[in-house]
N, CA and C atoms as an extended XYZ file, in Angstrom:
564
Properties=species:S:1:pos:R:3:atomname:S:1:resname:S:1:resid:I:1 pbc="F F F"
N        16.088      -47.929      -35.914 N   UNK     1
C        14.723      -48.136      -35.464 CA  UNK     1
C        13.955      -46.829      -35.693 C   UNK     1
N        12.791      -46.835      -36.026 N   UNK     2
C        11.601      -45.979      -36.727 CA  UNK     2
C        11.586      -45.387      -35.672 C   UNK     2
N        11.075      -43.917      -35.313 N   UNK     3
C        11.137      -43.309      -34.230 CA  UNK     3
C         9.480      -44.008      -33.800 C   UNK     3
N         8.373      -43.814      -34.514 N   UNK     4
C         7.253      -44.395      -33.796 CA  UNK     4
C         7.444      -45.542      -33.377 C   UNK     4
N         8.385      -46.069      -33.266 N   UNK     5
C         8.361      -48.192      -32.813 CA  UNK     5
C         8.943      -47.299      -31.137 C   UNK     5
N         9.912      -46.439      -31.580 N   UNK     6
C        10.505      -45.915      -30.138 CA  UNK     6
C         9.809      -45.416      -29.077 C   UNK     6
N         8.476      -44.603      -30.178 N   UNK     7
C         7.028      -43.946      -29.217 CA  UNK     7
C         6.400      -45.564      -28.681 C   UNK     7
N         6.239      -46.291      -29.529 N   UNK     8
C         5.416      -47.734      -28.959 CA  UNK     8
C         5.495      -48.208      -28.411 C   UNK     8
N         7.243      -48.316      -28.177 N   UNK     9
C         8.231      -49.027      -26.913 CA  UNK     9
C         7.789      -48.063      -25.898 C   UNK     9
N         8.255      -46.871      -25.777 N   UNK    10
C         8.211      -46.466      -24.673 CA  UNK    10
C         6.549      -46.159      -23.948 C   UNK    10
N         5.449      -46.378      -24.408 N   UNK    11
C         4.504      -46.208      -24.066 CA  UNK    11
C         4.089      -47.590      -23.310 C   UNK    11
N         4.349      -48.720      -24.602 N   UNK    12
C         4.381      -49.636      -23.876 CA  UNK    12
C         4.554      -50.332      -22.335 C   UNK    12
N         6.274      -49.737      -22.361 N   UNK    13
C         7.343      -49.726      -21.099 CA  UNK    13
C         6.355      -49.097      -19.938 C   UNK    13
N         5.835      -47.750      -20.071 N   UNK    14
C         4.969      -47.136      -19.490 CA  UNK    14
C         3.684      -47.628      -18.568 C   UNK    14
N         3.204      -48.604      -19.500 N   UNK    15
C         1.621      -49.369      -18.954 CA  UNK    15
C         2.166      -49.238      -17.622 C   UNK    15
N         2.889      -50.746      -17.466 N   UNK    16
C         3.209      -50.644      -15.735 CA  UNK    16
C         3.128      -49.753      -14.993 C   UNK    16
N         4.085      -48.802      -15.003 N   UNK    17
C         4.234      -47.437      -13.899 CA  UNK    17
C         3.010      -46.584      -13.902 C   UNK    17
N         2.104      -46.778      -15.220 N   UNK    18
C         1.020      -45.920      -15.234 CA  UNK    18
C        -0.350      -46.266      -14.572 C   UNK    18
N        -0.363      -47.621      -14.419 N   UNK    19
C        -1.019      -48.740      -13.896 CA  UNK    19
C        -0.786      -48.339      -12.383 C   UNK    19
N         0.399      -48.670      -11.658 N   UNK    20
C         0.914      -48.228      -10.404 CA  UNK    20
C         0.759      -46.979       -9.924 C   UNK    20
N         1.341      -45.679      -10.600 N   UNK    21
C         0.787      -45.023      -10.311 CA  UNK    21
C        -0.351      -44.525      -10.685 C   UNK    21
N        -1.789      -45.348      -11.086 N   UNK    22
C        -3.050      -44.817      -10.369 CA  UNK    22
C        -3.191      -45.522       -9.014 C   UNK    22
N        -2.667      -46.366       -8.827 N   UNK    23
C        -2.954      -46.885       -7.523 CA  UNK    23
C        -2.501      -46.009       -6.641 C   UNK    23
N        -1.001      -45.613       -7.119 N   UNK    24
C        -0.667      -45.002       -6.069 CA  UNK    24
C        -1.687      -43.361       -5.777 C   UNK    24
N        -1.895      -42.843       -6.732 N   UNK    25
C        -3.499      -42.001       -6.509 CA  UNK    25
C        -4.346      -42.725       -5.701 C   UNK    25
N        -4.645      -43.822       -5.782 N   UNK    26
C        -5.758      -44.450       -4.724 CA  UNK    26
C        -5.398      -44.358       -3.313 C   UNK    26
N        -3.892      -44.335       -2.764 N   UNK    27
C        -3.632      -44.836       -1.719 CA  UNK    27
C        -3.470      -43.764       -1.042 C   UNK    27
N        -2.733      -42.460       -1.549 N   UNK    28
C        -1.843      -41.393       -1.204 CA  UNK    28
C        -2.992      -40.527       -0.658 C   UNK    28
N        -3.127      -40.199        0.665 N   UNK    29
C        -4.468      -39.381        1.715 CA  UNK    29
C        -4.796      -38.276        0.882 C   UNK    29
N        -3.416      -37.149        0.547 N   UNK    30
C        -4.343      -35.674        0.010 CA  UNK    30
C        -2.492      -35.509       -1.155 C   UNK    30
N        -3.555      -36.168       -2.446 N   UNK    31
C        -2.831      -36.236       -3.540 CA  UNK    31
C        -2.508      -34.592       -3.627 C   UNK    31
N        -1.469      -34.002       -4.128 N   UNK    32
C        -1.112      -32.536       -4.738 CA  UNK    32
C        -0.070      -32.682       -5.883 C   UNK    32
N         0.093      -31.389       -6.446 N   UNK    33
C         1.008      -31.888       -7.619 CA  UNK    33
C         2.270      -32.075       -7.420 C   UNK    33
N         2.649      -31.944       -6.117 N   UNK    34
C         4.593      -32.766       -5.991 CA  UNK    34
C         4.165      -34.122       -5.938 C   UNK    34
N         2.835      -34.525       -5.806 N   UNK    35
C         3.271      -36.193       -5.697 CA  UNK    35
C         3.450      -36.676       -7.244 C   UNK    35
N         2.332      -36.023       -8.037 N   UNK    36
C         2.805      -36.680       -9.716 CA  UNK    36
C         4.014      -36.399       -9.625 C   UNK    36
N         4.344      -35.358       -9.943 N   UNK    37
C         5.466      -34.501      -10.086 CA  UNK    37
C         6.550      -35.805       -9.479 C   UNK    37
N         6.659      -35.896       -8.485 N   UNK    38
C         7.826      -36.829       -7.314 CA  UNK    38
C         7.769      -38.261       -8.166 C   UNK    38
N         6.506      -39.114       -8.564 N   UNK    39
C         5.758      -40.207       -8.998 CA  UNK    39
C         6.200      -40.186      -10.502 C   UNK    39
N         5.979      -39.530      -11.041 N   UNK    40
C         6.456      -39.341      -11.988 CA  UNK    40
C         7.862      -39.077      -12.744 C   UNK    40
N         8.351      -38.131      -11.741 N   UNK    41
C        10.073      -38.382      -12.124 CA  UNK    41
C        10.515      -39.491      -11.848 C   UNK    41
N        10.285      -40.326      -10.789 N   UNK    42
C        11.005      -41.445      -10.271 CA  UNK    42
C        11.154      -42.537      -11.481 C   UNK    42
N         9.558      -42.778      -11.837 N   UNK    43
C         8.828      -43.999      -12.620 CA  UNK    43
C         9.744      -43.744      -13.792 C   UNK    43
N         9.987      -42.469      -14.798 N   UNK    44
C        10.432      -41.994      -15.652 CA  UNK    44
C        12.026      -42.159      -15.962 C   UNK    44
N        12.548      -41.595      -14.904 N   UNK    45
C        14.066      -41.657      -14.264 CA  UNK    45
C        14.235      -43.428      -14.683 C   UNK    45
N        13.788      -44.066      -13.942 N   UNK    46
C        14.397      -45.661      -13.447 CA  UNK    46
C        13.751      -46.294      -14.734 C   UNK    46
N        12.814      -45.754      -15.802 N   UNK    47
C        12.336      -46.571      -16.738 CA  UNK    47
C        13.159      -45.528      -17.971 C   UNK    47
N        14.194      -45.020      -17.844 N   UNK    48
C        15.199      -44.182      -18.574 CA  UNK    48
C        16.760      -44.712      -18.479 C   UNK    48
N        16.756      -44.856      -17.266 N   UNK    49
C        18.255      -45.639      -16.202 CA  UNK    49
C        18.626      -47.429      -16.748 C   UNK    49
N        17.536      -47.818      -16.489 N   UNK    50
C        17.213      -49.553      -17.040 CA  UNK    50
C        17.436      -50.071      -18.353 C   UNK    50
N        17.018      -48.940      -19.449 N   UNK    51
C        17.691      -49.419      -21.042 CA  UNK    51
C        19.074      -49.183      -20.847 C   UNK    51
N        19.633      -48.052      -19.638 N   UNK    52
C        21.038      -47.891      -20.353 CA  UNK    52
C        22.000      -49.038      -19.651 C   UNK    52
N        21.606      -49.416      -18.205 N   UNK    53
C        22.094      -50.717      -17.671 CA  UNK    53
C        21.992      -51.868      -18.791 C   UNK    53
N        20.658      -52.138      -19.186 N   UNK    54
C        21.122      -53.085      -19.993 CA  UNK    54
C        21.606      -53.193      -21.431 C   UNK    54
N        21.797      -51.843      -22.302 N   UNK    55
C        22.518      -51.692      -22.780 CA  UNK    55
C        24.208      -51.769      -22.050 C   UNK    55
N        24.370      -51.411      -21.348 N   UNK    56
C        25.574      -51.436      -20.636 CA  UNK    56
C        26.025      -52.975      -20.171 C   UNK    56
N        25.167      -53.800      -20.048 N   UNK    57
C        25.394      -55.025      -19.472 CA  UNK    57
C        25.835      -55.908      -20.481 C   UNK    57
N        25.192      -55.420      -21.812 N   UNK    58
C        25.209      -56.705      -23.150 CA  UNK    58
C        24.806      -57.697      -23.360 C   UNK    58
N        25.194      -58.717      -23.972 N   UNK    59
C        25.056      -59.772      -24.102 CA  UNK    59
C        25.716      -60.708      -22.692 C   UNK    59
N        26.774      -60.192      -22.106 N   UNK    60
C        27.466      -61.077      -21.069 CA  UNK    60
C        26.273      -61.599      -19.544 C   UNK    60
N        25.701      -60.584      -19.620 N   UNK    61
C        24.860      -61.017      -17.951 CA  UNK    61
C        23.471      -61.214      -18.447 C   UNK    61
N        22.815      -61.081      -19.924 N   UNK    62
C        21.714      -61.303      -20.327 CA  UNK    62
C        21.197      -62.762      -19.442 C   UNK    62
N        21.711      -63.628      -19.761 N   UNK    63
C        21.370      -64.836      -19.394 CA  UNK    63
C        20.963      -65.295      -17.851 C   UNK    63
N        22.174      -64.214      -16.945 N   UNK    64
C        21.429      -64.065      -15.603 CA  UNK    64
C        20.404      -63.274      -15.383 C   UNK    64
N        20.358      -61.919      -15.988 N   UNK    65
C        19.439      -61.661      -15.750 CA  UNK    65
C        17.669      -61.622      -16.245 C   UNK    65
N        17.718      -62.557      -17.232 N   UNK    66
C        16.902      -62.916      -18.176 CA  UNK    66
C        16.361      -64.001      -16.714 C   UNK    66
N        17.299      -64.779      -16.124 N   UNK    67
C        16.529      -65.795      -15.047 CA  UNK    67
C        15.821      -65.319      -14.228 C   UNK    67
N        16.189      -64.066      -13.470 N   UNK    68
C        15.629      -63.318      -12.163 CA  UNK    68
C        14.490      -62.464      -12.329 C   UNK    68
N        14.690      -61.718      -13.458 N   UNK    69
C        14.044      -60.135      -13.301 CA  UNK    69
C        12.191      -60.252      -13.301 C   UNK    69
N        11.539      -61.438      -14.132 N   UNK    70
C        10.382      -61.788      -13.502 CA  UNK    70
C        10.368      -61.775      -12.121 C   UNK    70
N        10.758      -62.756      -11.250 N   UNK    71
C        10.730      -62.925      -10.320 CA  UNK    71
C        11.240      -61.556       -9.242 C   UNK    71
N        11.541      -60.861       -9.635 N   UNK    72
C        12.236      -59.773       -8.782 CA  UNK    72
C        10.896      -58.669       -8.756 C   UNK    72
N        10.264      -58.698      -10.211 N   UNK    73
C         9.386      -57.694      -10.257 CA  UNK    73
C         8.131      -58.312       -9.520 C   UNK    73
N         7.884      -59.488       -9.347 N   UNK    74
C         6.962      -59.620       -9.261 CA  UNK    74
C         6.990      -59.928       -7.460 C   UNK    74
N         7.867      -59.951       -7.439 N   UNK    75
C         7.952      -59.882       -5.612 CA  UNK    75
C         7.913      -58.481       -5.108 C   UNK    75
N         8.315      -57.824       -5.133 N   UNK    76
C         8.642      -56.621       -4.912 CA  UNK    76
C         7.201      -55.920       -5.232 C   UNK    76
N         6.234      -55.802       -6.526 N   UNK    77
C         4.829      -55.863       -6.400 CA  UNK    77
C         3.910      -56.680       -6.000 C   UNK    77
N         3.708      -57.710       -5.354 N   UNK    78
C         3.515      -58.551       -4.944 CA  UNK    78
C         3.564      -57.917       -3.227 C   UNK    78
N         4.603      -57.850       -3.112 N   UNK    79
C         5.088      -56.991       -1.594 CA  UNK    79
C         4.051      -56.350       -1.057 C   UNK    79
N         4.845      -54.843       -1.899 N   UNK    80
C         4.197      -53.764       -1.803 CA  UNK    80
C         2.211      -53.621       -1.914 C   UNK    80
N         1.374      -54.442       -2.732 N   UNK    81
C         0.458      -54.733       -2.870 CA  UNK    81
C        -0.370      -55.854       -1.404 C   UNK    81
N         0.342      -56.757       -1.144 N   UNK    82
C        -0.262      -57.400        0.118 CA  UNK    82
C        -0.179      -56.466        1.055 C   UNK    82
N         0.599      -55.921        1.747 N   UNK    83
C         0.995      -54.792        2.774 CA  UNK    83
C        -0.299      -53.818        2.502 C   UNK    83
N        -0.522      -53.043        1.320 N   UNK    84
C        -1.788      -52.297        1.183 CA  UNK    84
C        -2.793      -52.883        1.458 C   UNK    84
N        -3.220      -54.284        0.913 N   UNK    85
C        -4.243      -54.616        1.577 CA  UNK    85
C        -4.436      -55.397        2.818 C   UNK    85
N        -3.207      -55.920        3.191 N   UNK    86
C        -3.615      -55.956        4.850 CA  UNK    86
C        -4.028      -54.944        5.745 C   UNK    86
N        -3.364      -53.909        5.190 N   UNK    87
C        -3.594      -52.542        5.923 CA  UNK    87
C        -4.430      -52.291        5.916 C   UNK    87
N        -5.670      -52.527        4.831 N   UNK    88
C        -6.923      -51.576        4.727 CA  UNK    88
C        -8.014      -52.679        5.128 C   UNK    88
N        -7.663      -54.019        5.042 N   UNK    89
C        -8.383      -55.163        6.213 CA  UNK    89
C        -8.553      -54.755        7.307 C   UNK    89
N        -6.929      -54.303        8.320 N   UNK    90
C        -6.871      -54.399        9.458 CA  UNK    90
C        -6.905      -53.375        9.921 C   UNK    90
N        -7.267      -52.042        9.340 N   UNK    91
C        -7.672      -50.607        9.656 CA  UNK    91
C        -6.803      -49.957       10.377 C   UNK    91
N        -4.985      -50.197        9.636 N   UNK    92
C        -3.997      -50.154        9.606 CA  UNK    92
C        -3.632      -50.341       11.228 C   UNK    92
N        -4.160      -50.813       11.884 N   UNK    93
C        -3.422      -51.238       13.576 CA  UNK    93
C        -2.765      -49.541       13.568 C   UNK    93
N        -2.956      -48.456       13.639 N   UNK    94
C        -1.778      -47.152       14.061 CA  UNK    94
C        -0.887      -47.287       13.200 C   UNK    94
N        -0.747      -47.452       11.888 N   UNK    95
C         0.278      -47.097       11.027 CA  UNK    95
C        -0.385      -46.755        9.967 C   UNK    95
N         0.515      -45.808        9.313 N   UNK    96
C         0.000      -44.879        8.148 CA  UNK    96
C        -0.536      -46.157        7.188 C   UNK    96
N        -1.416      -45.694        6.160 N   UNK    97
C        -1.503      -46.775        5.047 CA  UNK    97
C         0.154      -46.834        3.612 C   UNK    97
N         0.048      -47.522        3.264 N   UNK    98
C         1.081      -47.768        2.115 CA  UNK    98
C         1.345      -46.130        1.252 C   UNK    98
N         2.013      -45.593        1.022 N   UNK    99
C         2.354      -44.329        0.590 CA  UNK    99
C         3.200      -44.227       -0.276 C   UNK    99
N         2.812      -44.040       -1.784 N   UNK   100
C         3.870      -44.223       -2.454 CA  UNK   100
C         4.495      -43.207       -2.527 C   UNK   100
N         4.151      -41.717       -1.965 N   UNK   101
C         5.168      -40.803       -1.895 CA  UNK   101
C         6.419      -40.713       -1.267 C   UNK   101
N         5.626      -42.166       -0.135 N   UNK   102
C         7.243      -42.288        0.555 CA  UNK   102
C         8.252      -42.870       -0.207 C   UNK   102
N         9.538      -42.559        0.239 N   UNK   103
C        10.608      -42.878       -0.973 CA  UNK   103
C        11.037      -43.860       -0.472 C   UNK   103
N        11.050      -45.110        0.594 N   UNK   104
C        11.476      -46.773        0.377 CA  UNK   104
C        10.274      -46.948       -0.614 C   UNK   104
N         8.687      -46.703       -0.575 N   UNK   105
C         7.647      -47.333       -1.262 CA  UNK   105
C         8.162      -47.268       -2.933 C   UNK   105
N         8.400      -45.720       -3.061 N   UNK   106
C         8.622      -44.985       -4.569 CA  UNK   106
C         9.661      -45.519       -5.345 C   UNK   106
N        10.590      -45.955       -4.261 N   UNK   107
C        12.009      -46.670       -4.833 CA  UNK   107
C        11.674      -48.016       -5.046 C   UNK   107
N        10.885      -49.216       -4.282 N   UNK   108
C         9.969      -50.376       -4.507 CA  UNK   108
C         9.684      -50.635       -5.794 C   UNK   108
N         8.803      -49.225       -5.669 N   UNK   109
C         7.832      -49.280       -7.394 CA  UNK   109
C         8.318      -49.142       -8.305 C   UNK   109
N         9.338      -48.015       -8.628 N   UNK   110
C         9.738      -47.442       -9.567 CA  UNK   110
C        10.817      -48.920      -10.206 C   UNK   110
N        11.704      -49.109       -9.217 N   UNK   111
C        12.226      -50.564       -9.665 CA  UNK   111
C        11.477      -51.759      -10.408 C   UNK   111
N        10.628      -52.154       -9.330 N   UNK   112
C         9.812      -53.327      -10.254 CA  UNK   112
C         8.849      -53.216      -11.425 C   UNK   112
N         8.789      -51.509      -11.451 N   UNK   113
C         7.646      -51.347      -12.828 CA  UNK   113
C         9.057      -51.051      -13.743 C   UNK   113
N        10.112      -50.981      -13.434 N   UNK   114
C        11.558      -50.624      -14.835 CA  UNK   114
C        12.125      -51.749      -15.022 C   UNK   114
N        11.862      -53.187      -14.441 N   UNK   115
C        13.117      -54.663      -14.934 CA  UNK   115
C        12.852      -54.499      -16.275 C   UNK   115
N        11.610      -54.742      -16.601 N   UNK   116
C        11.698      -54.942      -17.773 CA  UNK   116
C        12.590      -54.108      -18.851 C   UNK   116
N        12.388      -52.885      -18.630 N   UNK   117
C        13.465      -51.950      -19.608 CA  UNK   117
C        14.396      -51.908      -19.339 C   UNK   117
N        14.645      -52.708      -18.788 N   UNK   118
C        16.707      -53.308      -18.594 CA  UNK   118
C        16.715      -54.424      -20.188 C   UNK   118
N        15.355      -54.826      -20.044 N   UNK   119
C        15.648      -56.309      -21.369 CA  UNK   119
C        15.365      -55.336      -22.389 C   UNK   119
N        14.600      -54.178      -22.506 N   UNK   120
C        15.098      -53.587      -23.849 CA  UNK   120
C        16.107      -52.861      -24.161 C   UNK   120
N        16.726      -52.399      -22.784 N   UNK   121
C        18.188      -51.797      -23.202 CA  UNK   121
C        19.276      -53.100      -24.120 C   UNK   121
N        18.776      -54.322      -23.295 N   UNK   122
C        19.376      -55.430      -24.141 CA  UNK   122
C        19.236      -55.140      -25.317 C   UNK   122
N        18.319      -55.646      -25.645 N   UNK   123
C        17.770      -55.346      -26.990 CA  UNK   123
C        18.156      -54.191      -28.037 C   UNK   123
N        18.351      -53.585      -27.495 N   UNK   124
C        18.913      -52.094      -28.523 CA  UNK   124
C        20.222      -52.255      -28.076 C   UNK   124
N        21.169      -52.294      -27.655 N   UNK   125
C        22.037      -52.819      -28.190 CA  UNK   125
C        22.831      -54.121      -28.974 C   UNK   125
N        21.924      -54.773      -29.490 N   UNK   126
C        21.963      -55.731      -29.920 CA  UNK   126
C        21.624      -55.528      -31.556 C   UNK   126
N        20.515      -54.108      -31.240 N   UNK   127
C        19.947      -53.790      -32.936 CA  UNK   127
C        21.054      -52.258      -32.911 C   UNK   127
N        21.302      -51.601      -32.181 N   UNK   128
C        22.746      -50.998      -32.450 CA  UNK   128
C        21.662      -50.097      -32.430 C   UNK   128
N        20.492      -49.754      -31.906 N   UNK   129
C        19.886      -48.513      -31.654 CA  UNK   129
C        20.594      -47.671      -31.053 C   UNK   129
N        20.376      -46.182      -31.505 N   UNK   130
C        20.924      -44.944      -30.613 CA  UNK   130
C        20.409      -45.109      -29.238 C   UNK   130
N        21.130      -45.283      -28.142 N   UNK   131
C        20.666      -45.211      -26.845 CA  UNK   131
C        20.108      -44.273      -26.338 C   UNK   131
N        21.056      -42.577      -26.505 N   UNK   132
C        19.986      -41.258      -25.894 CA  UNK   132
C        18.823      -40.941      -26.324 C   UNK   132
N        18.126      -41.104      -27.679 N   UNK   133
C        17.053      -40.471      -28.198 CA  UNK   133
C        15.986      -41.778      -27.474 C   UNK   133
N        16.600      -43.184      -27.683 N   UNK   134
C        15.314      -43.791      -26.501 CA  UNK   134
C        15.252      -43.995      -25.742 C   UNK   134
N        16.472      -43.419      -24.712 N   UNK   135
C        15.988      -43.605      -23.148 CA  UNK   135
C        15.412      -42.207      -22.826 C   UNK   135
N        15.442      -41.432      -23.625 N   UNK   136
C        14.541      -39.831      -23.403 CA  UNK   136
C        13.345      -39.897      -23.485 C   UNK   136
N        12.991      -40.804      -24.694 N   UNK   137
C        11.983      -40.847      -25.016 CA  UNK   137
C        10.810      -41.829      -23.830 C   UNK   137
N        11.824      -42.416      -23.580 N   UNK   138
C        11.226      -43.355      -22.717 CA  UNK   138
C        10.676      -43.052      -21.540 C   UNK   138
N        11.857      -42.393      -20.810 N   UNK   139
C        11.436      -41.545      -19.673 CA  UNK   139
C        10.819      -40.347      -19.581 C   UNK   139
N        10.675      -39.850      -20.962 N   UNK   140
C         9.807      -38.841      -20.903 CA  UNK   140
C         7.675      -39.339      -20.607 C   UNK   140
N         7.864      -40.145      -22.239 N   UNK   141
C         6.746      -40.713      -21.928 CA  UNK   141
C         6.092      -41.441      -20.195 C   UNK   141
N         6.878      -42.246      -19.710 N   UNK   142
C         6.826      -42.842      -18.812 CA  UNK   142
C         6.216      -41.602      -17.458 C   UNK   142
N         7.105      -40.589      -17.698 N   UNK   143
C         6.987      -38.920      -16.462 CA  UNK   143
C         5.579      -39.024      -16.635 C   UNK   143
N         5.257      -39.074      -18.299 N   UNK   144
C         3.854      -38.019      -18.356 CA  UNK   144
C         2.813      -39.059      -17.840 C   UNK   144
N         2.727      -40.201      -18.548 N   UNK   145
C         1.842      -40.970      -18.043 CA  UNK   145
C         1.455      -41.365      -16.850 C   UNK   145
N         2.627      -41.456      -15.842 N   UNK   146
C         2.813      -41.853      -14.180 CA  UNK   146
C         1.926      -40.614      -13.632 C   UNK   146
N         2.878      -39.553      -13.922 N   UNK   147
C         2.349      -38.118      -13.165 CA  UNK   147
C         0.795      -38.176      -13.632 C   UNK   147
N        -0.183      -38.356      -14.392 N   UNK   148
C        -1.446      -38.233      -14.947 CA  UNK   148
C        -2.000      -39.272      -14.383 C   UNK   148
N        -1.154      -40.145      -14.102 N   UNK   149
C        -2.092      -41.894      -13.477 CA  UNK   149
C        -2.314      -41.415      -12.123 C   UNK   149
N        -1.214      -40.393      -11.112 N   UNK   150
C        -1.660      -40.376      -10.063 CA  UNK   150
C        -2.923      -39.524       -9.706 C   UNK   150
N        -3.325      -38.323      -10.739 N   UNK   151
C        -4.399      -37.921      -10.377 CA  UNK   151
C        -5.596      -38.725      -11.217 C   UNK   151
N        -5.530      -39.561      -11.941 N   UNK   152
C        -6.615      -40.460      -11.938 CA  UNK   152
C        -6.993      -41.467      -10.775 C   UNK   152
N        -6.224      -41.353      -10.620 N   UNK   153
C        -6.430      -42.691       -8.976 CA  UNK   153
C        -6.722      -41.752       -8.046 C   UNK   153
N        -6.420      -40.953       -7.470 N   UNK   154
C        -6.779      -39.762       -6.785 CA  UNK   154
C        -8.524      -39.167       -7.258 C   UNK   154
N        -8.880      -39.402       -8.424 N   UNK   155
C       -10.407      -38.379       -8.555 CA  UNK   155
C       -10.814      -40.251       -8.505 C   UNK   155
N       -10.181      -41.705       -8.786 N   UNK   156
C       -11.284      -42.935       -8.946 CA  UNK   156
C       -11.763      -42.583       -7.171 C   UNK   156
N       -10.285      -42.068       -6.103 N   UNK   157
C       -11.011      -42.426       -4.864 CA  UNK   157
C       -11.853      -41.276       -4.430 C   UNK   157
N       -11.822      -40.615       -5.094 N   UNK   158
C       -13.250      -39.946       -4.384 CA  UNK   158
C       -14.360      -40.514       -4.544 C   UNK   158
N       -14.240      -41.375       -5.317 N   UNK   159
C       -16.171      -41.775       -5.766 CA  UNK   159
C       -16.050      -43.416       -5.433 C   UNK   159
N       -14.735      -44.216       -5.075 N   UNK   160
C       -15.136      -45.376       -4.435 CA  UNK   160
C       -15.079      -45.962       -2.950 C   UNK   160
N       -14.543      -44.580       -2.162 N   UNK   161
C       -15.014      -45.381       -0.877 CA  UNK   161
C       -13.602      -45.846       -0.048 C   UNK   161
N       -13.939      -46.304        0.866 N   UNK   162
C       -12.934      -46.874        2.260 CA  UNK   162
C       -11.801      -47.812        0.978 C   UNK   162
N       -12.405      -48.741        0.219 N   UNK   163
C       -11.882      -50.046        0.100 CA  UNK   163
C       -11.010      -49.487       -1.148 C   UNK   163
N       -10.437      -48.908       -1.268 N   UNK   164
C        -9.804      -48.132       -2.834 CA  UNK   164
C        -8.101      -48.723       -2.224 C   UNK   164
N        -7.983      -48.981       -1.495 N   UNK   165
C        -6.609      -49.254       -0.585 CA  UNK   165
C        -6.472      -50.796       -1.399 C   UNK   165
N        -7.290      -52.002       -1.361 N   UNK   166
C        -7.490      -53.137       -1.628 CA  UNK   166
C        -7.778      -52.813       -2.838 C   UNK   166
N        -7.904      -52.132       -3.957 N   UNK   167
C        -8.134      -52.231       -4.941 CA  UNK   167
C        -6.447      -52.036       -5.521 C   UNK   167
N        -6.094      -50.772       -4.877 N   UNK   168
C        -4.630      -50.444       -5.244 CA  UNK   168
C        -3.837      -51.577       -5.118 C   UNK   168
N        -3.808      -52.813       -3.912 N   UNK   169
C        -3.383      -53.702       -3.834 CA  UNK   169
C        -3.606      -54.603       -5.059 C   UNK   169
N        -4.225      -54.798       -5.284 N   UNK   170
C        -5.094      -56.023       -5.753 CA  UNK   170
C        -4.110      -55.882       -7.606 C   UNK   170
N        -4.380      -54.362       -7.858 N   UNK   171
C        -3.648      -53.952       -9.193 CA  UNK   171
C        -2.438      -54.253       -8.800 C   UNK   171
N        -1.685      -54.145       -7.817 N   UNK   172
C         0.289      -54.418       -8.115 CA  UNK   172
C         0.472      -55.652       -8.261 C   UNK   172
N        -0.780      -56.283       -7.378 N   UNK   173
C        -0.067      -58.188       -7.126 CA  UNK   173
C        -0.656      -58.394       -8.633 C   UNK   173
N        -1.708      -58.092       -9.142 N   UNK   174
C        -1.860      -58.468      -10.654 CA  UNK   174
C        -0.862      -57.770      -11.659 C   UNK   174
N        -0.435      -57.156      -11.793 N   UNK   175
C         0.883      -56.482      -12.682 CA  UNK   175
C         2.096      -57.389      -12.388 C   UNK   175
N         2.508      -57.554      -10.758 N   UNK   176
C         3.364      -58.514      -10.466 CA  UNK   176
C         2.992      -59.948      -11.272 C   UNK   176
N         1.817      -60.686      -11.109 N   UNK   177
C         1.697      -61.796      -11.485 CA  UNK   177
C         1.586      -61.955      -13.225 C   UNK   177
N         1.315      -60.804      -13.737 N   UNK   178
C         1.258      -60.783      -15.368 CA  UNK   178
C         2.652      -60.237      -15.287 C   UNK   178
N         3.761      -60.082      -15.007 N   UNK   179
C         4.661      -60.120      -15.437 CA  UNK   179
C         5.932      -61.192      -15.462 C   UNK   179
N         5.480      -62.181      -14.253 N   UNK   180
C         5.873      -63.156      -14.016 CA  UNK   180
C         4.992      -64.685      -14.868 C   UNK   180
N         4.076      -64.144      -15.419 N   UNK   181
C         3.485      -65.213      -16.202 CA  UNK   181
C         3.791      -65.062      -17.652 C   UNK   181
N         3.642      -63.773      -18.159 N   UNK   182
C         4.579      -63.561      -19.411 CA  UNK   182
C         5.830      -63.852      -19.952 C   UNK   182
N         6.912      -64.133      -18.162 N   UNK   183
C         7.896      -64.322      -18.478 CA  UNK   183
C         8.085      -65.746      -18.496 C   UNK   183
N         7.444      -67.058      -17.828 N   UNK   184
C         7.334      -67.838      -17.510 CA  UNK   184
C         6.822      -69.068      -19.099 C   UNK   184
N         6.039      -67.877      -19.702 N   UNK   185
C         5.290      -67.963      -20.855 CA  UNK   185
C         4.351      -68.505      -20.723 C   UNK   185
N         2.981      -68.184      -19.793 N   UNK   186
C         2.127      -68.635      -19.313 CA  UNK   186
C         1.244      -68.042      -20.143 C   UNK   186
N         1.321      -66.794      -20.294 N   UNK   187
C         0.713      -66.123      -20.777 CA  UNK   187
C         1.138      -65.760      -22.387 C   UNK   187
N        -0.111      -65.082      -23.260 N   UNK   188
C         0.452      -64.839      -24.583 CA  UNK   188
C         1.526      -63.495      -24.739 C   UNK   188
């Protein structure tokens, strides 16, 4: 495989987590650079970890997990996304708002924005791709983009206000639901 198809993949792979984490910029009270930094290794890490599982898995569990992993991602964002915006409805009742620095939230995200690069670890081993040069690549790209999404979501909420909480929501349950409609083949 062409090394730019490997840049395409992995940028690709990326949208999600980069998507998420601007939200998670939207949500996080007083963004600093351990949160990219934290946001970014995670997203990177688990969208690095996921080609080599499913390279590792093969052809034998494809078929199960080809059934679930929509559905897994899209619950799990789906989740995490209603919870934000109930919270910012209900003017969080005394509990912090949704935090993706926290690490159950970070571990949430980072999972459901990486199923998918479990099906391209499939995939490359199937085309007998070198595994280290694209799960580096992958997780590299993935670091930079996450870590940069969180201070974009971080400078969108300075200039939109209380309701940036419901917006952050609003983006996971839609990432959740376009990934579960893609897989479903609802979508093109």
């Amino acid at each position: 495989m062409a090394f730019y198809t490997l840049i395409l993949i992995a940028i690709g792979l990326s949208m999600d987590a980069l998507a998420v984490s601007i939200s998670s910029g939207l949500s996080i009270p007083e963004v600093n650079r351990s949160h990219g930094l934290r946001i970014g290794f995670s997203f990177g890490l688990f969208q690095a970890v996921m080609p080599v599982i499913g390279w590792l898995a093969g052809t034998t569990l494809r078929v199960y997990i080809e059934r679930v992993d929509h559905w897994i991602a899209f619950c799990l964002l789906a989740l995490v996304g209603a919870r934000m915006i109930y919270e910012a409805l209900t003017g969080h009742d005394g509990h912090s708002p949704v935090n993706a620095s926290e690490p159950k939230v970070l571990l949430l995200l980072s999972l459901a924005t990486s199923i998918d690069a479990m099906a391209v670890g499939l995939s490359f081993a199937l085309l007998h791709v070198p595994l280290f040069p694209a799960v580096l690549i992958i997780g590299v790209t993935t670091f930079l983009f996450s870590g940069a999404g969180v201070y974009l979501g971080k400078r969108a909420a300075a200039h939109t206000g209380k309701y940036v909480e419901i917006l952050g929501g609003l983006i996971l349950i839609g990432i959740g639901l376009k990934i579960l409609l893609e897989h479903l083949q609802l979508l093109p």
